[in-house]
C-alpha positions in Angstrom: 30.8 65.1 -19.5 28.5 67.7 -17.7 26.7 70.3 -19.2 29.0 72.6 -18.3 32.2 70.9 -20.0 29.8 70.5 -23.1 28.7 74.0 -23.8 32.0 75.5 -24.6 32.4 72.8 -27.0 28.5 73.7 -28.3 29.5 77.3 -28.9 32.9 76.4 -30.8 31.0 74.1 -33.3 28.2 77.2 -33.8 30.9 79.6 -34.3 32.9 77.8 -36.4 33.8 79.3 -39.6 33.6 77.5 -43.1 31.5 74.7 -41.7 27.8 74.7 -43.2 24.5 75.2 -40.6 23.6 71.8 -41.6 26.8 70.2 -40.7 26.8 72.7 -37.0 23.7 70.7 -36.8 25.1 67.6 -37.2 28.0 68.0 -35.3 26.2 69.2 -31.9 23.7 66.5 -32.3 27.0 64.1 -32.2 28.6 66.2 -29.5 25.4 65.5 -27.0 24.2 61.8 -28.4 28.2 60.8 -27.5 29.1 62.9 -24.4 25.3 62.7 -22.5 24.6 59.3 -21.1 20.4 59.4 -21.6 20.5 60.8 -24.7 19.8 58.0 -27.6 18.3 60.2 -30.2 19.4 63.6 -30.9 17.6 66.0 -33.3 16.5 68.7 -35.1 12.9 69.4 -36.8 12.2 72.4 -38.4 8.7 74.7 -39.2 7.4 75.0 -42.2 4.1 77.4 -41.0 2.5 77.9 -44.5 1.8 73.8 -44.3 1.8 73.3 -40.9 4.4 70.6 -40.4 8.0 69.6 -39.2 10.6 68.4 -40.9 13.2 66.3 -40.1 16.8 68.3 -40.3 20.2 67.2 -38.9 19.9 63.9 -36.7 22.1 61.3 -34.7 20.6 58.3 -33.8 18.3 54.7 -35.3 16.8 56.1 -38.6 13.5 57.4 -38.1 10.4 57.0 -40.8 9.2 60.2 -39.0 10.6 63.0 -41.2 7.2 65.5 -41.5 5.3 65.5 -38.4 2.0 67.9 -38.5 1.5 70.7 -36.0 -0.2 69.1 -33.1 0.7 65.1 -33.5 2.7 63.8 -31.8 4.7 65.6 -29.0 6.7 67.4 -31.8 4.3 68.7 -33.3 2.5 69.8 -30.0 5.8 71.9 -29.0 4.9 73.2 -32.2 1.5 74.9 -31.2 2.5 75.7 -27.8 6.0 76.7 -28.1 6.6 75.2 -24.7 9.2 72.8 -23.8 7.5 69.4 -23.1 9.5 66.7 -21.4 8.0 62.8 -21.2 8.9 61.0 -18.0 7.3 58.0 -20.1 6.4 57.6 -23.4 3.8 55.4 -22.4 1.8 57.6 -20.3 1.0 59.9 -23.3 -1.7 59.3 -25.7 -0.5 61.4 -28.6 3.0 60.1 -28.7 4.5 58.9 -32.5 6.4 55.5 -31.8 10.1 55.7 -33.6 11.4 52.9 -31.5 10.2 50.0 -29.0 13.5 51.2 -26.9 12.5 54.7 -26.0 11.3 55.5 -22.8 11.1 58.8 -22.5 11.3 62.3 -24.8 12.2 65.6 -24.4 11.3 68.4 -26.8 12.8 72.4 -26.3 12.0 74.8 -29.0 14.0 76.8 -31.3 13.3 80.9 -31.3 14.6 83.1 -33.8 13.3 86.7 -33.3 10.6 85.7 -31.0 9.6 82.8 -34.1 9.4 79.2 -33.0 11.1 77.8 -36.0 12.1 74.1 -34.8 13.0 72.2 -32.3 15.6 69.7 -30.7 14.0 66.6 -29.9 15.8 64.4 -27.7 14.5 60.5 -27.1 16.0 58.2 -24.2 16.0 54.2 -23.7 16.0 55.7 -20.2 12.7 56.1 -17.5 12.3 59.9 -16.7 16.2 60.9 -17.1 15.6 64.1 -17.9 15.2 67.3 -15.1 15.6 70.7 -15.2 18.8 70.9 -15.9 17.8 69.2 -19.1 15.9 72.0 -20.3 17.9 74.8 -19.5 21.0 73.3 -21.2 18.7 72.6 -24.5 17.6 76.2 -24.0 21.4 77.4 -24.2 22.4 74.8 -27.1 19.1 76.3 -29.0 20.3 79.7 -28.2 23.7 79.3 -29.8 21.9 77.5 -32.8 19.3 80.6 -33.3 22.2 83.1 -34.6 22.9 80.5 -37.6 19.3 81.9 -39.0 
């Protein structure tokens, strides 16, 4: 599916009525991990500011041991500080990268606003060598729009 065939379907699941933010969560992370070829890991991490840390929230992918990341490890947690989006051609390449699999290649992180807050994040990993371009980005910017009325 494209990006454009996928964000109607994101904006049903966020509208939905008697369906829990948690399970919205869910559900979108399955919509994009099924329906976008280079996208292996889908998630969500969330801010807790009074500690400084991430934690791990609705997720479809391999299980992860990374469920609290600190502010500045890792390139969650440096989305965190900078409230930029960050995209990894290659894992590799980066020195403050947090291994959750030998099969990822490549990350992309977008952050999640609510009244001008960064309050979490998607965090998307690939088995794929730089997939991810611009278009990327502005489509996680849209799904993280429709996500930040849920808060």
């Amino acid at each position: 599916m494209t990006f454009s065939e996928i964000k109607p379907l994101v904006t049903e699941i966020s509208t939905a009525e008697n369906t829990s933010r948690d399970e919205k969560l869910l559900q979108i992370c399955a919509l994009l991990e099924a329906n976008v070829e280079h996208y292996n890991w889908v998630g969500f991490y969330f801010a807790n500011h009074e500690t400084q840390t991430l934690h791990l929230g609705p997720y479809v992918g391999a299980p992860t041991d990374h469920t609290v990341i600190p502010f500045g490890k890792g390139i969650c947690g440096q989305v965190a500080v900078s409230n930029s989006n960050f995209v990894v051609p290659d894992v590799t390449a980066q020195d403050n990268y947090i291994a959750c699999s030998f099969t990822v290649k490549s990350e992309i992180v977008v952050p999640l606003f609510v009244n001008g807050v960064n309050i979490g994040q998607i965090d998307i990993d690939s088995n794929t060598l730089d997939p991810f371009k611009a278009e990327d980005e502005r489509f996680l910017e849209f799904v993280n729009n429709q996500i930040a009325v849920l808060f």
